[in-house]
C-alpha positions as CSV (number, residue, x, y, z in Angstrom):
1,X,0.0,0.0,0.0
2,X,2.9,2.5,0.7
3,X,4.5,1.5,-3.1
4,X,1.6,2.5,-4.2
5,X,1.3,5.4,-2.3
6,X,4.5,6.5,-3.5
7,X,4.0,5.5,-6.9
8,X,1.1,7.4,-6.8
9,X,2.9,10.5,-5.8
10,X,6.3,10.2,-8.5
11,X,3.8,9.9,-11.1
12,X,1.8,13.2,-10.2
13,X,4.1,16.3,-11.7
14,X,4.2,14.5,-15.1
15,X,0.7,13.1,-15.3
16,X,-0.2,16.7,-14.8
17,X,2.3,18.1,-17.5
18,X,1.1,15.7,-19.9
19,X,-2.8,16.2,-19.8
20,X,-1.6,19.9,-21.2
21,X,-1.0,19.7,-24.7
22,X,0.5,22.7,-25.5
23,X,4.4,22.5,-24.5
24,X,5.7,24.9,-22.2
25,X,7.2,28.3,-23.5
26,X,9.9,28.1,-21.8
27,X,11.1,25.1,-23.4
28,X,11.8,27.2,-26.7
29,X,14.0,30.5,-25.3
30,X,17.0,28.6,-25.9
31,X,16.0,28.6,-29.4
32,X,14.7,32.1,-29.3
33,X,17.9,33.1,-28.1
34,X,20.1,32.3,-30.4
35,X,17.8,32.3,-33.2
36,X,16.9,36.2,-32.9
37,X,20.9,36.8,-32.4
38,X,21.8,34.4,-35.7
39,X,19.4,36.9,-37.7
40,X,20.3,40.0,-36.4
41,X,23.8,38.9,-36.8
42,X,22.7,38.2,-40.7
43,X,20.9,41.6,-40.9
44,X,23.5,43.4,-39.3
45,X,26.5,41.8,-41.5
46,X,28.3,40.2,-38.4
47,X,30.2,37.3,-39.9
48,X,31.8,36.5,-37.1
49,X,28.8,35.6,-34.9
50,X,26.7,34.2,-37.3
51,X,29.3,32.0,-38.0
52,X,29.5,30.7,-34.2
53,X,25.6,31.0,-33.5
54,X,24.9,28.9,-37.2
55,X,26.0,25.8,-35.2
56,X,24.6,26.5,-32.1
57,X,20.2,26.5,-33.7
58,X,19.8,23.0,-33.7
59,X,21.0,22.0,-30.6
60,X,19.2,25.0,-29.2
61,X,15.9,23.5,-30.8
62,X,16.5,19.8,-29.6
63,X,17.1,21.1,-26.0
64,X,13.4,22.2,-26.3
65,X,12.2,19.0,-28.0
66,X,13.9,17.0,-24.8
67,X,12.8,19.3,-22.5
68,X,8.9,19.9,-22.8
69,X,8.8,15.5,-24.3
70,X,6.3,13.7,-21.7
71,X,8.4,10.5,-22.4
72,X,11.7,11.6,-23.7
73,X,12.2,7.6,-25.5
74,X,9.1,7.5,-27.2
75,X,10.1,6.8,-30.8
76,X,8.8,9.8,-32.2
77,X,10.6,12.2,-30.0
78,X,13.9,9.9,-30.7
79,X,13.1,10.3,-34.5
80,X,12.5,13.9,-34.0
81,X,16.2,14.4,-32.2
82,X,17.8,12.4,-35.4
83,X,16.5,14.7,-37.8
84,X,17.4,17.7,-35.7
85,X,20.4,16.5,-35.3
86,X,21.1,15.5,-38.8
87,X,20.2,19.5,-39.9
88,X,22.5,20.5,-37.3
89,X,24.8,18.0,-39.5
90,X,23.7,20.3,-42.7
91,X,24.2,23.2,-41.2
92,X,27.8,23.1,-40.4
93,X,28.4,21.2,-43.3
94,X,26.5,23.2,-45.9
95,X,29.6,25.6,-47.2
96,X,30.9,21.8,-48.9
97,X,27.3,21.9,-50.6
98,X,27.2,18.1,-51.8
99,X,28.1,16.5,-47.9
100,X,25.4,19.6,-46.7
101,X,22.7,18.8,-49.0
102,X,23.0,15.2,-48.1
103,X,22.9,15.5,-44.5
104,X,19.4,17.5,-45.0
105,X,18.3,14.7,-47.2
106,X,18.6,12.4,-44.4
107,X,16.9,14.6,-42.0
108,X,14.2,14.5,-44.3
109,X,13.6,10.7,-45.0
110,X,13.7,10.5,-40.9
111,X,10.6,12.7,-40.8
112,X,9.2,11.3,-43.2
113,X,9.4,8.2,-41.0
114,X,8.5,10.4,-38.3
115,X,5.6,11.3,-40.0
116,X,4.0,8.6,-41.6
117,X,4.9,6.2,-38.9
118,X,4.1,8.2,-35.6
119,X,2.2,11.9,-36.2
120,X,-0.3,11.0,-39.2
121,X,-3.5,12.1,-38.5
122,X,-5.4,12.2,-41.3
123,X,-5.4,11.7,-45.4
124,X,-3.2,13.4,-47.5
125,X,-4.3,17.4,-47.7
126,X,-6.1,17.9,-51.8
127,X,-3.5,21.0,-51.6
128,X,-0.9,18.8,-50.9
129,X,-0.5,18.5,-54.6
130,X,0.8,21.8,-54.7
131,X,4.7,20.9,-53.9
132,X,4.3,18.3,-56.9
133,X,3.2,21.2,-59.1
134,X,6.0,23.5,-57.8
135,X,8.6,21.0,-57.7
136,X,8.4,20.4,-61.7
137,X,8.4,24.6,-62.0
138,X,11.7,25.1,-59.3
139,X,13.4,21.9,-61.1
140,X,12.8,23.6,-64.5
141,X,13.9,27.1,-63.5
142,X,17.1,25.3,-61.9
143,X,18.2,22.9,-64.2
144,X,20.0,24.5,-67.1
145,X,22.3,26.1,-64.0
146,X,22.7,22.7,-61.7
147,X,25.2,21.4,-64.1
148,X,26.9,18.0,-62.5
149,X,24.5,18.9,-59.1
150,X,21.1,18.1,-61.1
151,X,20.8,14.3,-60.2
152,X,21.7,15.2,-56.3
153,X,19.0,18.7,-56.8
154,X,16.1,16.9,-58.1
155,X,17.0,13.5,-55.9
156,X,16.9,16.5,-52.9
157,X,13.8,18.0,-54.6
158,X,11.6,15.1,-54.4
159,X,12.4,13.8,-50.9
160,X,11.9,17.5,-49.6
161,X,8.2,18.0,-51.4
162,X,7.5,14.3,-50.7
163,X,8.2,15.3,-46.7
164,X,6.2,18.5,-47.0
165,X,3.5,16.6,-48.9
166,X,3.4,14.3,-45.9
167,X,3.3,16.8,-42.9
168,X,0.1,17.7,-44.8
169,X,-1.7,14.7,-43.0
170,X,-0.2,15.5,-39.3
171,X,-1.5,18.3,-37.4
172,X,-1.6,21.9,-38.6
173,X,1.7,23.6,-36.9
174,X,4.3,20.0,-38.6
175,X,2.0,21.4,-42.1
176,X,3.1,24.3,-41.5
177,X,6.4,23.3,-40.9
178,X,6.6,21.5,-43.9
179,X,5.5,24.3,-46.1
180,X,8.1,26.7,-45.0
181,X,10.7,24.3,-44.9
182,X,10.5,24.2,-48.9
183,X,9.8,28.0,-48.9
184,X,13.4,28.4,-47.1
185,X,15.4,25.9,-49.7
186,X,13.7,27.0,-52.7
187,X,14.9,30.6,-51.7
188,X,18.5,28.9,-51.7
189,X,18.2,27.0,-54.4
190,X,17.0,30.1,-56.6
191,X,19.8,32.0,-54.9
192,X,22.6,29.3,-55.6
193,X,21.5,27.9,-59.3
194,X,19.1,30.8,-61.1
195,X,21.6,33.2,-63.1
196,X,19.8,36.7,-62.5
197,X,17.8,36.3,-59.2
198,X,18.1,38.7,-56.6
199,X,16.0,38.5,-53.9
200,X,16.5,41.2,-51.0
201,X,17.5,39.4,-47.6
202,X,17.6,36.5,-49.0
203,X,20.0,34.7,-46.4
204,X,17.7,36.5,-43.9
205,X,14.7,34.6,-45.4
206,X,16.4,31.3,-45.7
207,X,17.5,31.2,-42.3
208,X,13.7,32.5,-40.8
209,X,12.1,30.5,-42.8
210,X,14.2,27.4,-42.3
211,X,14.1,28.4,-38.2
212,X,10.6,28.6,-38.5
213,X,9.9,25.6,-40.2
214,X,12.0,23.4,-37.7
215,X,10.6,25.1,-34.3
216,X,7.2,24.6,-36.3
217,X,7.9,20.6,-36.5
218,X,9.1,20.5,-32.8
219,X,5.8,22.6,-32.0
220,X,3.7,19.8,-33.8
221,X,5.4,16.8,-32.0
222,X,5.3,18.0,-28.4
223,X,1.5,18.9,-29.3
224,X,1.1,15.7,-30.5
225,X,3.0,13.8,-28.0
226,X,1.6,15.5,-25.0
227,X,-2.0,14.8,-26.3
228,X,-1.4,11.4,-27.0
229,X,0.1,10.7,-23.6
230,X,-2.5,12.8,-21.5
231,X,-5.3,10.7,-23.5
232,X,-5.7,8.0,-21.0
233,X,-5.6,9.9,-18.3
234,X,-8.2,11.5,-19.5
235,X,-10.6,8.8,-20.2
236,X,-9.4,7.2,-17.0
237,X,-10.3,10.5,-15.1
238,X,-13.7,10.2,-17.1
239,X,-14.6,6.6,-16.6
């Protein structure tokens, strides 16, 4: 009776942190830290320390993911830490473009996974169709200035709209997520491949968009994790 007493009581805080949803604020300042630095650092044309803050987003974002998790080795929180920490791979890998690009492809097959397998909620969005339509437009555009990168750009191409397309059937804020995270590398690829474009800010749009879109993803797992954890003690609480 006194194990169970006890047991009672250890389970308490997290039971209660777990019938709430939405993650805790908190979890995200280290992320809104050093993101808001990073981009003031890009608007401000400090190399220096968006050179040593660059490294420091992912980490910053997967600190928050750990954090506000209810059960920090449920697969799709693991899943979730890979592909975070495969971008952080990307990110400090991106300036030898080919190793870069293929450490953000892997970060997208595991959310795919993550997706399909864990935060699917629902059919595949009609509008989902849309990354199809603008992947054939973006791969034309590109093309003619990929050269020996075209195979690696459209392989990169597909698996990023296939991803987006994907988050379309989890909840609204990993959608989200998945929309601006081919907003942010279309901007780069336009910027690295079109002759002729010149977008104002554009590193300062890659970079919010592509912060976005990641803090949007964690948002939608720890929503989705938190709700799926507090359900039965919910319907326990009800029966």
């Amino acid at each position: 009776m006194a194990r169970t007493s006890l047991d009672e009581v250890s389970t308490v805080p997290e039971t209660r942190d777990a019938a709430r949803p939405a993650p805790p604020v908190r979890a995200f300042l280290p992320i809104l830290v050093v993101g808001v630095i990073h981009l003031g650092a890009i608007l401000l044309s400090l190399d220096g320390v968006v050179d040593w803050t660059k490294p420091l987003l992912m980490p910053a974002l997967a600190i928050g993911l750990l954090w506000a998790a209810p059960q920090r080795r449920s697969p799709a929180i693991l899943l979730g830490t890979l592909a975070l920490t495969l971008s952080w791979l990307g990110d400090i890998t991106l300036r030898w473009f080919v190793i870069g690009l293929a450490c953000f492809l892997l970060a997208h097959i595991v959310y795919l996974m993550l997706f399909v397998t864990r935060l699917a909620v629902h059919r595949m969005r009609w509008w989902a169709l849309v990354y199809a339509v603008w992947l054939v437009v973006l791969l034309t555009l590109l093309a003619p200035g990929t050269g020996a990168l075209l195979i690696p750009v459209i392989a990169y191409g597909t698996v990023l709209c296939a991803m987006a397309a994907v988050a379309s059937r989890c909840n609204r804020w990993v959608a989200a997520g998945g929309a601006l995270f081919v907003a942010s590398d279309s901007i780069l690829a336009l910027n690295k491949f079109l002759p002729g474009f010149d977008l104002p800010l554009a590193d300062f749009l890659i970079m919010v968009t592509y912060l976005a879109a990641q803090t949007l993803i964690v948002w939608g797992i720890l929503r989705h994790e938190r709700a799926r954890v507090a359900a039965p003690v919910v319907a326990s609480t009800a029966g």
